[in-house]
N, C-alpha and C positions, 0 to 999 in steps of 0.2 A: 826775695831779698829787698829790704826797705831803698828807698832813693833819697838817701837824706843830703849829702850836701850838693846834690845835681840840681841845677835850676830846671822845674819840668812846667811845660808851658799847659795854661788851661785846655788846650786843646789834646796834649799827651794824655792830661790826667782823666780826660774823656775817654778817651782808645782805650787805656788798662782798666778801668771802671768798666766799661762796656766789656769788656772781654772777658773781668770775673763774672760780674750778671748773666752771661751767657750762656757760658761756665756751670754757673753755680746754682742760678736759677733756671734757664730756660733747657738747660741740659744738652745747647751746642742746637737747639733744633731752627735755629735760624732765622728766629720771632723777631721781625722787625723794628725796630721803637727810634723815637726819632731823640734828639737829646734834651731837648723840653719836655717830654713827657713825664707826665706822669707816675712813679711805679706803684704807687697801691694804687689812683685812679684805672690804673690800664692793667692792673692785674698782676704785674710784672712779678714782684716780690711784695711778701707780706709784712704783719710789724713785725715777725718773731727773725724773716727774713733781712730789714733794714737794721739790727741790732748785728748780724754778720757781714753786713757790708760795711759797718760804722768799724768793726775790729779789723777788717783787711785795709782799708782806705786810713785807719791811724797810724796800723805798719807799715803798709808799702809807704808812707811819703811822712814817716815822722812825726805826727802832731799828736799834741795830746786833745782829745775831747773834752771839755763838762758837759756835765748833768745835762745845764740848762741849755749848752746847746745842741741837743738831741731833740729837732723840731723838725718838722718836714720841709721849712723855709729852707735847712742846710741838705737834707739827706733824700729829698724825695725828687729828683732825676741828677742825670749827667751833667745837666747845667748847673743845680745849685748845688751839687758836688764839688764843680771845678772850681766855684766860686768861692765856697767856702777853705777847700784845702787850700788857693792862692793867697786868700786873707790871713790863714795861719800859718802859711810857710813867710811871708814875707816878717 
């Protein structure tokens, strides 16, 4: 269920992000990653993978994506996730 008029703080939008990765990629087995990391550095999730995190993180929290910014400065860990969804929910 998307969270569109709830204000959800950078720190929420790391908990549910981290939990679909977990989820989706790591398949629940417990792989540790810290919220700056990395996720193609560190193996995490691939690009074919960041293209299904970019569709679940526009639903759950409402925002529309462009093109152009589908760049790993936005998508590529928990940190510049929460950064980015905060910049486009505000």
């Amino acid at each position: 269920m998307p969270i569109q008029e709830k204000v959800v703080s950078p720190s929420q939008v790391k908990s549910i992000v981290r939990t679909f990765v977990i989820d989706n990629f790591l398949f629940g087995q417990g792989r540790e990653f810290s919220d700056s990391d990395s996720f193609l550095e560190h193996g995490l999730i691939d690009s074919m993978g960041i293209l299904t995190l970019l569709e679940f993180v526009s639903e759950q929290f409402d925002i529309r994506v462009a093109d152009e910014e589908i760049v790993p400065e936005n998508w590529d860990s928990l940190d510049r996730i929460a950064t980015f969804v905060d910049s486009k929910r505000r």
